[in-house]
C-alpha positions in Angstrom: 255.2 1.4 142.7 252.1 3.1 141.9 252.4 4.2 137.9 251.4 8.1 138.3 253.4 10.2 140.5 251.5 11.8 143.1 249.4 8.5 143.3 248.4 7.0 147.0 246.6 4.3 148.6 244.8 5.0 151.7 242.3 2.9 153.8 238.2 3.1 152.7 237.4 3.1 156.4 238.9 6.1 157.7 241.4 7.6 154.9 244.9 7.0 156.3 247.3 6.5 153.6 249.7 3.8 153.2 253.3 3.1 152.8 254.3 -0.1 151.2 255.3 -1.2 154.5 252.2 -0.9 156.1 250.3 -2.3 152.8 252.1 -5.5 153.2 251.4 -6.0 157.0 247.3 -4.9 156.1 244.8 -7.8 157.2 242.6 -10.1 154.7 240.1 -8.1 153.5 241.2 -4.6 154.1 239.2 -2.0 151.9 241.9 0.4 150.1 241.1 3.7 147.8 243.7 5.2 145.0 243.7 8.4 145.1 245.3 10.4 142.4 247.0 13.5 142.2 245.3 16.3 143.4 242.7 13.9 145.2 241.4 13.1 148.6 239.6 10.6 150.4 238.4 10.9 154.1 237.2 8.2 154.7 233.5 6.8 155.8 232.6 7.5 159.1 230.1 5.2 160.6 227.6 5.9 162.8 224.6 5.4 164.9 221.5 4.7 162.6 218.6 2.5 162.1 218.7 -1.7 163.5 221.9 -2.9 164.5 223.7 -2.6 160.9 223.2 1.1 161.9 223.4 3.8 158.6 226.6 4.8 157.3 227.5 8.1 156.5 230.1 9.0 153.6 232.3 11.8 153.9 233.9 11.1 150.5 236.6 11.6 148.1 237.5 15.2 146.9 239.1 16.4 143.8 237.5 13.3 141.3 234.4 13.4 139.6 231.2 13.0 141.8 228.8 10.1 141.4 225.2 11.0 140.9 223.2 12.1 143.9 221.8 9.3 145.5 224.5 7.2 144.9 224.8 4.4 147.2 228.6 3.3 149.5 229.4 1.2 146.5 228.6 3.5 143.6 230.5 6.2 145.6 233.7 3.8 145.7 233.2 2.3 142.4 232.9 5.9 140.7 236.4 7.1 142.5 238.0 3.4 141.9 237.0 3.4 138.0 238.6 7.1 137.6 242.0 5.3 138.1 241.6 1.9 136.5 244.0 1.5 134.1 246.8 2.7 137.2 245.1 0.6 139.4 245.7 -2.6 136.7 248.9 -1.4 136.1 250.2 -0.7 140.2 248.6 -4.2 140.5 250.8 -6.1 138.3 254.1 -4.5 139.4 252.8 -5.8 143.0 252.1 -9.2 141.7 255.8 -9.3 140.1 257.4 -9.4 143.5 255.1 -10.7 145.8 255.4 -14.0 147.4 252.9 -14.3 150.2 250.0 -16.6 148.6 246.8 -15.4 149.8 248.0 -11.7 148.3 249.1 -13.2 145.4 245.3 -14.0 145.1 244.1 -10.9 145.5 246.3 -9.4 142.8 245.6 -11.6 140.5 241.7 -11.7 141.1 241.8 -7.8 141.0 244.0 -8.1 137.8 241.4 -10.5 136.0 238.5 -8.7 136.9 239.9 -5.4 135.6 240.6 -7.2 132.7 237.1 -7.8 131.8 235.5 -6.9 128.6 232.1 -7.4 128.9 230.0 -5.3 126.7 232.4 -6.4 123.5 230.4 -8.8 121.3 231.8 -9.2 118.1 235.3 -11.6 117.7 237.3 -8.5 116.1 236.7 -6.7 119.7 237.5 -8.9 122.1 240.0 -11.6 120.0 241.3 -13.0 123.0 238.1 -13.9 124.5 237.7 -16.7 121.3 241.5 -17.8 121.8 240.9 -22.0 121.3 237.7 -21.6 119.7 236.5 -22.8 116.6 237.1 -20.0 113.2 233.0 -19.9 113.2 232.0 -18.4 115.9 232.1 -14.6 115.4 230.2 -13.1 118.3 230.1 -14.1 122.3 226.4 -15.4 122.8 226.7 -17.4 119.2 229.0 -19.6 121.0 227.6 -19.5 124.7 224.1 -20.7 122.5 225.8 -23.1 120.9 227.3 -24.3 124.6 223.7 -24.7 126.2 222.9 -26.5 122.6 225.2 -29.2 123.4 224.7 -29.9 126.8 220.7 -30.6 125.8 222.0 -32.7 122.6 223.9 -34.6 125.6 220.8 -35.3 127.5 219.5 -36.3 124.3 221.8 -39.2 123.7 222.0 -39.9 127.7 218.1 -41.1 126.7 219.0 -42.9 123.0 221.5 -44.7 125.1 219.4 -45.7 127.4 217.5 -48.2 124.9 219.3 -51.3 125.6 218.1 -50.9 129.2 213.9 -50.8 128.0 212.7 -54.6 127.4 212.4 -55.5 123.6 208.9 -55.5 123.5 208.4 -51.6 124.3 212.1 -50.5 122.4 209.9 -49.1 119.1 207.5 -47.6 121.0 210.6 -45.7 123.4 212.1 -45.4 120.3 208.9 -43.2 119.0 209.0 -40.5 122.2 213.0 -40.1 121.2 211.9 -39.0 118.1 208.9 -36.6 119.6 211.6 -35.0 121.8 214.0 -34.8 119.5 211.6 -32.6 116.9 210.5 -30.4 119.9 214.4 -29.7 120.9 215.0 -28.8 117.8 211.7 -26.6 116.9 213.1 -24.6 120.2 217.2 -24.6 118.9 217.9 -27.1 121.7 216.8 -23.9 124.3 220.3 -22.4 123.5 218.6 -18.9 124.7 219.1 -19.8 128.3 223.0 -19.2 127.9 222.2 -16.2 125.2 222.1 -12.4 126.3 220.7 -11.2 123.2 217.7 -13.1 124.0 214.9 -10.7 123.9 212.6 -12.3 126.5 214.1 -12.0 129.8 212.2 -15.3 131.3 213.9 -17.3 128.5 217.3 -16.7 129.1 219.1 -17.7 132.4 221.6 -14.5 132.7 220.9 -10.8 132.7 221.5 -8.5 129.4 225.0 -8.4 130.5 225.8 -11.8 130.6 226.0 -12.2 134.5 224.4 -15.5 135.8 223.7 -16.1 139.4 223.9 -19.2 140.8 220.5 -21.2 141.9 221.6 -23.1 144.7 221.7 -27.0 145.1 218.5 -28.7 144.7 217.3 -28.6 147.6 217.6 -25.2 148.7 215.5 -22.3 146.8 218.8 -19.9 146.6 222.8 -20.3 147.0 224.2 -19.9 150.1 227.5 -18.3 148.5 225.7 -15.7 146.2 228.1 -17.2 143.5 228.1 -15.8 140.2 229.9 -15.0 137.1 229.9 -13.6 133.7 231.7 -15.8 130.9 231.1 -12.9 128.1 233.3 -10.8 130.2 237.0 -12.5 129.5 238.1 -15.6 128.1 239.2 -17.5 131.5 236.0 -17.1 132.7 234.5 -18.3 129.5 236.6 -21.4 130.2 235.1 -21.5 134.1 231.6 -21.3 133.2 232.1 -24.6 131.6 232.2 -26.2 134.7 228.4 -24.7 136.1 226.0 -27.3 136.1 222.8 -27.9 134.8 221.7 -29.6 137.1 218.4 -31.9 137.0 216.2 -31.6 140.2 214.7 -34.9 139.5 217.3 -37.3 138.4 217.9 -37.8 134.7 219.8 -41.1 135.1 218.5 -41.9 138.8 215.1 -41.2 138.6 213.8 -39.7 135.0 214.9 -41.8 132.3 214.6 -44.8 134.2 210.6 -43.8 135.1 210.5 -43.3 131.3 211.4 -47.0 130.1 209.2 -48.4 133.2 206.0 -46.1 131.9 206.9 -47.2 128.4 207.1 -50.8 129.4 204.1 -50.9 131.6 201.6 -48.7 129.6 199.1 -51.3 128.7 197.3 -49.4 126.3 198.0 -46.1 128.1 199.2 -43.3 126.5 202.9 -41.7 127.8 202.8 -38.5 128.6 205.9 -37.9 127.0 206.0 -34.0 126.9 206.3 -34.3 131.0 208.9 -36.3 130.6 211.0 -33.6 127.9 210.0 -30.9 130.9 211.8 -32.8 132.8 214.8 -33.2 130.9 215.4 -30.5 128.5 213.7 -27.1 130.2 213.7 -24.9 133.5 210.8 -26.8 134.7 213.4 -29.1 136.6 216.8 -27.8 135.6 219.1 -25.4 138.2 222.5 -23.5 136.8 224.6 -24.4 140.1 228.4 -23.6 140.8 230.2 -26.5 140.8 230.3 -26.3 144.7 226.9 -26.3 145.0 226.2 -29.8 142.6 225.5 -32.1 144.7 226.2 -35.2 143.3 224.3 -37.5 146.1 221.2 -39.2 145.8 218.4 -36.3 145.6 215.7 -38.8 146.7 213.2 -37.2 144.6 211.0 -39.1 141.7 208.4 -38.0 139.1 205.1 -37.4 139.7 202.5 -40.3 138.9 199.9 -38.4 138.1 201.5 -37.2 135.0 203.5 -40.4 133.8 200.6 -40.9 131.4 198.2 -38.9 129.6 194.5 -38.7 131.1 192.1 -40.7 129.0 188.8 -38.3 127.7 185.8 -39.4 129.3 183.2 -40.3 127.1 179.2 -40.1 128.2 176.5 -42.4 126.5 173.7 -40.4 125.8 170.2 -42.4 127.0 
């Protein structure tokens, strides 16, 4: 079914080529090459090398263009794989047409999306599909993944004004007063819509890589994720949709711990002075927020509360002079 004549598929490991009967009875998991006509692949033959992973050695595929020297397993398979894309897309969705088992069906389909991809498109009249159900006014990609990390910070935002009928009468106006502070500092920094934005210039500003791929931080209480997840929602428009469902998740508690720590500090200041840019830190920036698959949101009580060292700004010493 493969849509050049003289196309094959054969196995990465040691370059046998496959009927369809045999493709159908392969294992979970099995690495595969297309080859096409007029090209070889023989395979990677593994032997003994340094620690137990030991050091593979790649015999390679013949009649394509050659990856640079240097090239690691997975540029050396990429660089024979990408020389066949568009027949790789197109054998893949005559498979998917007839095939019932489920867990292929999965494969085909997640090859089939990911070849689909259009990442480096920016502008709406390149990749129209990518803005299907969006507003007319978004023209480019990172305008609208901006304008997504914008709204989930206005949402914090009116998780805290809501929060007033909860702060006793006698300290609402003075709550009321670090509302408005935050709310002038989100907007001086564009409600820190650069962490979503790959045009950002500064690197330590924005949460993806120039590409648009963002990695996945972990739950809170682990410093990376066990699952490596990751994903790019510039590259098509279902996994603009998916992205939608990563967290921002607060290391501290906003509802739990934060906001309520906020009202109390408010409430009990006694002449004090809040230290209410602590408090934005740890709402609005990186200073207590993780991007986290949804998987790795952990939605139980993180058991974790703000420091009370910094609840309240440290009064200047004075010194009488005798």
């Amino acid at each position: 079914q493969l849509p050049l004549p003289g196309s094959r598929l054969c196995l990465y490991e040691d370059g046998t080529e496959l009927t369809e009967s045999c493709f159908r009875a392969l294992p979970p998991q099995t690495e595969l090459v297309l080859l096409g006509p007029g090209e070889s692949w023989r395979g990677c033959e593994c032997g003994a090398g340094r620690g137990a992973r030991g050091q593979r050695r790649r015999r390679g595929l013949t009649g394509a263009a050659s990856p640079a020297p240097g090239a690691s397993d997975i540029e050396r398979l990429l660089a024979a794989f990408c020389s066949q894309q568009d027949a790789v897309l197109e054998a893949a969705r005559r498979l998917l047409t007839d095939e019932r088992a489920p867990h292929r069906q999965k494969l085909l389909a997640d090859l089939i999306h990911n070849l689909s991809e259009n990442i480096l498109a920016e502008e709406k009249e390149d990749d129209k599909k990518w803005f299907e159900g969006l507003e007319s006014r978004f023209k480019n990609k990172s305008s609208y993944l901006r304008h997504s990390c914008e709204s989930r910070m206005r949402g914090y935002m009116r998780e805290v004004s809501g929060f007033i009928s909860n702060v006793h009468p006698a300290a609402r106006d003075a709550y009321r007063g670090i509302i408005d502070l935050m709310a002038d500092k989100l907007k001086s920094v564009k409600y820190n819509g650069c962490y979503f934005d790959r045009r950002e210039e500064e690197e330590a500003a924005r949460l993806c890589t120039a590409e648009g791929w963002f990695s996945c931080q972990g739950p809170f209480d682990r410093d990376d994720c066990p699952c490596k997840h990751s994903i790019n929602p510039y590259s098509n428009r279902e996994s603009r949709i998916l992205f939608s469902t990563w967290n921002l998740d607060h290391i501290i508690e906003k509802k739990r711990a934060v906001v309520p720590e906020l009202a109390e500090a408010v409430k009990t200041r006694d002449g004090r002075e809040v230290n209410w840019e602590y408090f934005y830190q740890l709402l609005f920036t990186l200073d207590n927020l993780k991007l986290v698959h949804i998987a790795c949101h952990k939605k139980t009580n993180h058991n974790l509360s703000c420091d009370k060292t910094r609840i309240y700004r440290k009064r200047k010493q004075t010194h009488e002079i005798s």
